[in-house]
C-alpha positions, 0 to 999 in steps of 0.5 A: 438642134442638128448635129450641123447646127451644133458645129456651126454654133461651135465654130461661131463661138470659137471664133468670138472667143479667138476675137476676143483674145486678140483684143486682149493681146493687143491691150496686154502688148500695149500694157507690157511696152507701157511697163517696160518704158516704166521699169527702165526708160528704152527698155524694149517689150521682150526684155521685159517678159525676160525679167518678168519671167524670172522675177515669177521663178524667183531664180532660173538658168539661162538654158531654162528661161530660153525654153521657158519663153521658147526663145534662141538663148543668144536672144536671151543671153542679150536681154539678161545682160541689159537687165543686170547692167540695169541692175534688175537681176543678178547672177550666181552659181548654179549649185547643181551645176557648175558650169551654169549660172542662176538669175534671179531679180535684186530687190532694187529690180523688184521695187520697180517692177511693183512699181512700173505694175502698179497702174495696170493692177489698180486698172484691172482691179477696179475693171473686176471690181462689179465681178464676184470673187467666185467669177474671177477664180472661175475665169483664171481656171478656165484660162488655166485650162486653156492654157494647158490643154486640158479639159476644164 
């Protein structure tokens, strides 16, 4: 194989890889809007990765999930304030710093996240369910490596 025709396999791999992922993107909104709807009826995508955010932090400031999600903090100042009017998070001084406060989920606010996740997990499980242990551990490093820019 050429240099040229290695370049070009490359490229045709990429570009059904970047195929792919736009296929899974489609179905992770879908299944992100399907969660929202079942933790909170109305609840709209981006609060949902808000508060799935923070649930994963287990407790964050405003200030660092706004540069968690790359996101204007009046946005996500909104979508906080929806979310602890639902009772989904709660806040409390931050200890290192007074001025600022710590959000993290209630267990009311866990129950139906683990609640509303439920369907898609018992999907996901079953579709992974003819992959071997060492296939799915293969696929979330190389995603991780993806994810963060380094080689795997």
């Amino acid at each position: 194989m050429t240099d040229i025709e290695s370049r070009e396999a490359r490229a045709d791999a990429v570009r059904a890889l970047e195929s792919e992922f736009g296929e899974l993107i489609s179905r992770m909104r879908r299944v992100l809007a399907d969660n929202a709807q079942r933790v909170s009826p109305g609840m709209l995508p981006g609060a949902y990765k808000v508060f799935t955010t923070i649930v994963r932090r287990e407790s964050i400031t405003l200030s660092a999930l706004a540069e968690s999600l790359v996101a204007d903090k009046g946005q996500i100042s909104r979508a906080v304030r929806e979310l602890e009017g639902l009772g989904l998070i709660t806040r409390t001084p931050d200890p290192e710093d007074g001025r600022s406060s710590l959000l993290s989920p209630t267990p009311e606010g866990l129950e139906r996240l683990d609640a509303a996740r439920a369907p898609q997990e018992s999907l996901l499980l079953e579709t992974l369910d003819a992959w071997s242990v060492e296939e799915i551990r293969n696929l979330t490093r190389l995603l991780h490596a993806l994810t963060t820019g380094e080689t795997p």
